[in-house]
MARDODO-541518 format. One record per residue: x, y, z of N, C-alpha, C in turn. Coordinates in steps of 0.2 Angstrom, whole numbers, plus 5000, padded with zeros to 4 digits. Layout:
XYZXYZXYZ ...
This chain:
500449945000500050005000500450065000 500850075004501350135003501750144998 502150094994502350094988501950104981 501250104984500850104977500550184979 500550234986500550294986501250324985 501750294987502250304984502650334977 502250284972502350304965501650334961 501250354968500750394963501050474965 501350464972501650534972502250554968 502550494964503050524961502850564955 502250504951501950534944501650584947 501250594950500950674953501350724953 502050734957502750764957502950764948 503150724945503150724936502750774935 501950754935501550794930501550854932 501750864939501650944941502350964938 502850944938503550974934503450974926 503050934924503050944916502550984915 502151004918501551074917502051124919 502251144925502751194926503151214920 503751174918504051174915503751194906 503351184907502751204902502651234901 502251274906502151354909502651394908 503151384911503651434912504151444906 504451504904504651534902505051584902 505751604898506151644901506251694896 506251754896506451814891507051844891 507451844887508251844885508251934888 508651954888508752044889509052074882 508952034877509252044869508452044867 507852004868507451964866506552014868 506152014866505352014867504951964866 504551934871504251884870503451894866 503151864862502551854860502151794862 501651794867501251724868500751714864 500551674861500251634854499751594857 499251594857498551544855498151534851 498551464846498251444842498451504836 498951524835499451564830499251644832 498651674837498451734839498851774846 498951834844499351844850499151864857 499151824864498851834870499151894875 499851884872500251924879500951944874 501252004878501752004874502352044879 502952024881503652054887504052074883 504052134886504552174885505352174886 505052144893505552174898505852084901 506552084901506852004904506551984910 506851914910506151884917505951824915 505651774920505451734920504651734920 504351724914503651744913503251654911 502551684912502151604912501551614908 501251534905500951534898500351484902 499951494897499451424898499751384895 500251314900500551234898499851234892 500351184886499951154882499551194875 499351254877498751274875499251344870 499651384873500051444870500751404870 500951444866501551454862502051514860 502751504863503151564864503451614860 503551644854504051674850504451704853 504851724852505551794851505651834847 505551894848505751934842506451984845 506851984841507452034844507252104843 507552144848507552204851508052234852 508352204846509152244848509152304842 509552344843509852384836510152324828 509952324823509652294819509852324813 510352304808510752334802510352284795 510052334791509752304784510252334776 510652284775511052314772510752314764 510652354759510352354753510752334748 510852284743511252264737511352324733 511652354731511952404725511352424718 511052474720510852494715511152524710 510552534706510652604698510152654699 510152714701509652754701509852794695 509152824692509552884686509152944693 509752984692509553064694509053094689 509053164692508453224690508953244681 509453224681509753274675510053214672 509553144672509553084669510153044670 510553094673511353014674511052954677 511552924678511452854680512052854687 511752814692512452834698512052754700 512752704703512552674707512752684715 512252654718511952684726512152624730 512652634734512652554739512352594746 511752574749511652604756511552534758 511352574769511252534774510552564779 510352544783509952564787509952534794 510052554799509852534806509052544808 508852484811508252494814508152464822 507552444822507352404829506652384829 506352354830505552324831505352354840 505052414838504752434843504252414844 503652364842503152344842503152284841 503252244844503552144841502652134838 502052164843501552124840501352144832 501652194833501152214824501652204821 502452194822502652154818502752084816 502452074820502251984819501651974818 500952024817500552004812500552034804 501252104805501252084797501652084794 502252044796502852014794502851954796 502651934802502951854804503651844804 504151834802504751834803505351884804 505651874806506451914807506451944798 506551874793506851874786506051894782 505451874784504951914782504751994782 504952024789504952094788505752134787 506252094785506552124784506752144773 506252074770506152084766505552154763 505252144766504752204767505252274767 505552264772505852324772506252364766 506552324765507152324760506652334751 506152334750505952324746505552414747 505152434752505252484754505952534755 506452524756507052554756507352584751 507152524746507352514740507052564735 506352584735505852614732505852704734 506052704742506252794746506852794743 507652764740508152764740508152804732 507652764727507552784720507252844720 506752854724506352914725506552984726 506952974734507353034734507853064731 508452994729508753034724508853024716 508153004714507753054707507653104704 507353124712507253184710507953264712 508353234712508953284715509453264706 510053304707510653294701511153274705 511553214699512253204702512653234706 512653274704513253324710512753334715 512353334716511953344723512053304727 512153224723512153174727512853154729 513353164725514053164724514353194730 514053254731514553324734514053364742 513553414738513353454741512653434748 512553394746511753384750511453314752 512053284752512253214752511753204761 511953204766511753194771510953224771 510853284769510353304768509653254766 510053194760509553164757509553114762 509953094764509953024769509453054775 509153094777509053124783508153134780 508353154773507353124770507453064767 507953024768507552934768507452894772 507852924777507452904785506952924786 506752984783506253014788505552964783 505752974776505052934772505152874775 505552814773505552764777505352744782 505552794787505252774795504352774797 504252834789503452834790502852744788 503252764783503152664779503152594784 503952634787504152544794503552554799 503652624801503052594808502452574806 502252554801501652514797502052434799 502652424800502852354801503052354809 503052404812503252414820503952404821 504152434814504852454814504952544817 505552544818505752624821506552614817 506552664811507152694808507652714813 508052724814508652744816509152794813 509252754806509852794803509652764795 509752784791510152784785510652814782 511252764779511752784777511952784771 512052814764512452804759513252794758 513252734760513852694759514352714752 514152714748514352734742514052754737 514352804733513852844728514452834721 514352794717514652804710514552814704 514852854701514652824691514852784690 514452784686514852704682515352744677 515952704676516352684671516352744665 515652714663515752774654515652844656 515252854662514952934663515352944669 515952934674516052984678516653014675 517152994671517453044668517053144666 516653104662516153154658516153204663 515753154667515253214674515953254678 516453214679516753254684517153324679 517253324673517653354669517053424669 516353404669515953454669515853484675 516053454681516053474687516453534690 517153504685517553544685517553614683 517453604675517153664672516453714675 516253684678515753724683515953764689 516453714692516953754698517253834697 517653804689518253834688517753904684 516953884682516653974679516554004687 516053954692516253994699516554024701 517354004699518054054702518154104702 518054104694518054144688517754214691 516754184691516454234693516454294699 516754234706516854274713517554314711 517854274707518654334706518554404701 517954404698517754464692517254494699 516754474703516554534708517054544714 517654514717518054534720518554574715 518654574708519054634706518554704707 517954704704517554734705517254774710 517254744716517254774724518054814727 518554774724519154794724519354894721 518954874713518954954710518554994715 518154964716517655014719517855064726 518255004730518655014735519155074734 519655044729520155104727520055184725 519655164721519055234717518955264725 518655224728518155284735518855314739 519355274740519955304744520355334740 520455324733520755394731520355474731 519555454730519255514731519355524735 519455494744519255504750520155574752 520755524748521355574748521555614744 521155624741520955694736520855744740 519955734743519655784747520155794754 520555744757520755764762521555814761 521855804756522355844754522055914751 521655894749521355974749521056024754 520655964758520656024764521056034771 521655984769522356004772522756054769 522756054763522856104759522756184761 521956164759521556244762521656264769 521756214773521956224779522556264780 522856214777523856264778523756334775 523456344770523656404764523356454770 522856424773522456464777522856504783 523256434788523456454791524156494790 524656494784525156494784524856584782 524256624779524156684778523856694785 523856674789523556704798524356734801 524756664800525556674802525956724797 526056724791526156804789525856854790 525056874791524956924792525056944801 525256904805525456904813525956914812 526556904807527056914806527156974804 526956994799526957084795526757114802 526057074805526157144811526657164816 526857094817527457104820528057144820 528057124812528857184808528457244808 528057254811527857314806527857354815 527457304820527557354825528257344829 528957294827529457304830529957374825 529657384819530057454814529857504820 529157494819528957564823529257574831 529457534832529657544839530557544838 530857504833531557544831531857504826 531757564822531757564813532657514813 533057544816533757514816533957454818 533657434823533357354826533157324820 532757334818532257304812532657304807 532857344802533457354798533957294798 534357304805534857224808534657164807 533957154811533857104810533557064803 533357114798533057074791533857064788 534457114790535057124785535157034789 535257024795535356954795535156884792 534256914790534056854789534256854780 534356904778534656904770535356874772 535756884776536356864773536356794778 535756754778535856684782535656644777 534956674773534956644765535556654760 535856714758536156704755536956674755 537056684760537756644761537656554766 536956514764536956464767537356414761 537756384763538256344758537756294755 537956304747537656314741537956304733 537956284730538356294722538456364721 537856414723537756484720538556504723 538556554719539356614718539256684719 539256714724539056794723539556834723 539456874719540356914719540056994719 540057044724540057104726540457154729 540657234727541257254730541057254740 541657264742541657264749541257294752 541057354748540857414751540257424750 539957364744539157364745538857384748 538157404748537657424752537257364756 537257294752537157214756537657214762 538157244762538757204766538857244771 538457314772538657364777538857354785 538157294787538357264793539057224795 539057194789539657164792540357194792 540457244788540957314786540957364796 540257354796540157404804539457384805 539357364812539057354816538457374817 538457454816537857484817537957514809 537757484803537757464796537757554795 538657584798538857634793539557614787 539357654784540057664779540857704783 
C-alpha cells in the first residue's frame, strides 16, 4: 500500500514538473516575447524575466530587440538630369512593436524583406528627384536624413522604428564619371571665375572711393595750411611792422641778418659784390655805417 502511494506521488510530482515546466518561460534581455494561441497573440514582454503561459494550449515566439542593420544590394538609380549613379546603402532599425510586427511580417527574414523592398523604392525616390552632384557632393546627408524620415513613416506600418540611413557609396559608372566630373569641373572653375570678376570689381570700387576720400582730404589740408600759413604771415607783418615802429634800426639788423643767412647758406650759387656794397654794410660795421 505505501509503495503504490508512493509512485502515485511520484507521477503526481512528474505531472506537476512537466506542466510547470510547460508553463514557464524565460525572456532573454536581447529578446521580446509573444504568447500565441492557436497562432493569435495573447500576451506580449517586454521586459527580461521569467514569465508564464497556459502549459499545452500557447506558444512562445521571440522577436529581437536589439539595434538591427538591413543592408541594401547595390543599385542603379538615374538622377533628376537623367545620369545614372550606382547607390550601395544601409539602414539601422529596431522592432518597437513585436506584436504588429508579427501580424504583418511573421518573421525576422519576412519583415525584413518587406523592408528592404520599401527601402529600395524611398532610395530611388529621393534621389530621382535631385542631380548627380547633389548626390555626389553638396546635400548628400541631407538626402539620407529624407529617407529615413520617408522610410520610418512606411516601417511603423511594420512596428519597425528607423534609426539611421546611410549611403555607403555613391558612384558612376565607368562610361559617365569621367564626363560628369570634367563638367563638374568646368562648373567650379566658371564659379572661380565669377567670385574673382566681383572681387575685382568690389576691389575697383574700394580703390576709386579711397582715392576720392585722399583727394578731398589733401585738399582740405591744403586749404587748411594756405589758410593758416596767411594768419602766420599776416601776425608776422604785424609783427615787423610793429617792431619797425618801435626801432626802425633794430628791424633794419635783423632782416640784414635774415638775408645774409639765406644767401650765404652753403650752396653751388657764387655771389661776387664789392666790399663796400650796400648788402654787406653790417658786416663792414656793426651799426650798418660806411
Amino acid at each position: 500500500m505505501r509503495q503504490v502511494s508512493l509512485v502515485a506521488f511520484l507521477v503526481a510530482l512528474a505531472a506537476g514538473l512537466f506542466v510547470l515546466l510547460n508553463a514557464a518561460f524565460i525572456v532573454p534581455e536581447s529578446k521580446s516575447a509573444i504568447v500565441l494561441r492557436f497562432g493569435d497573440p495573447t500576451g506580449n514582454y517586454m521586459t527580461a524575466g521569467l514569465k508564464f503561459k497556459t502549459p499545452f494550449i500557447e506558444n512562445v515566439i521571440y522577436i529581437d530587440k536589439r539595434n538591427l542593420e538591413l543592408d541594401q544590394d547595390e543599385i542603379e538609380i538615374i538622377a533628376r538630369n537623367q545620369e545614372r549613379l550606382r547607390v550601395d546603402a544601409f539602414a539601422r532599425y529596431r522592432i518597437v512593436d513585436p506584436v504588429l510586427f508579427y501580424q504583418s511580417a511573421g518573421t525576422l527574414d519576412g519583415g525584413e524583406r518587406r523592408l528592404l523592398t520599401q527601402m529600395n523604392q524611398t532610395v530611388r525616390r529621393v534621389l530621382g528627384e535631385v542631380s548627380v552632384d547633389e548626390i555626389v557632393s553638396g546635400k548628400r546627408s541631407e538626402l539620407m536624413v529624407r529617407i529615413r524620415d520617408l522610410l520610418g513613416s512606411t516601417a511603423r506600418q511594420l512596428g519597425i522604428e528607423i534609426i539611421d540611413v546611410k549611403i555607403r557609396q555613391a558612384d558612376l559608372p565607368p562610361q559617365n564619371s569621367q564626363a560628369v566630373f570634367q563638367r563638374m569641373i568646368t562648373e567650379r572653375n566658371q564659379l572661380a571665375q565669377q567670385i574673382r570678376a566681383e572681387g575685382n570689381e568690389e576691389s575697383q570700387k574700394i580703390t576709386a572711393q579711397a582715392d576720392r576720400e585722399v583727394v578731398e582730404i589733401k585738399s582740405k589740408a591744403q586749404e587748411e595750411s594756405e589758410k593758416l600759413r596767411g594768419e602766420a604771415d599776416a601776425e608776422r607783418n604785424a609783427v615787423f611792422a610793429a617792431a619797425y615802429g618801435k626801432d626802425p634800426e633794430f628791424f633794419a639788423f635783423y632782416r640784414s641778418l635774415i638775408a645774409y643767412e639765406a644767401a650765404l647758406r652753403k650752396g653751388e650759387s657764387t655771389i661776387l659784390m664789392s666790399p663796400d656794397s650796400e648788402f654787406l654794410r653790417y658786416l663792414n660795421n656793426m651799426k650798418g655805417r660806411g
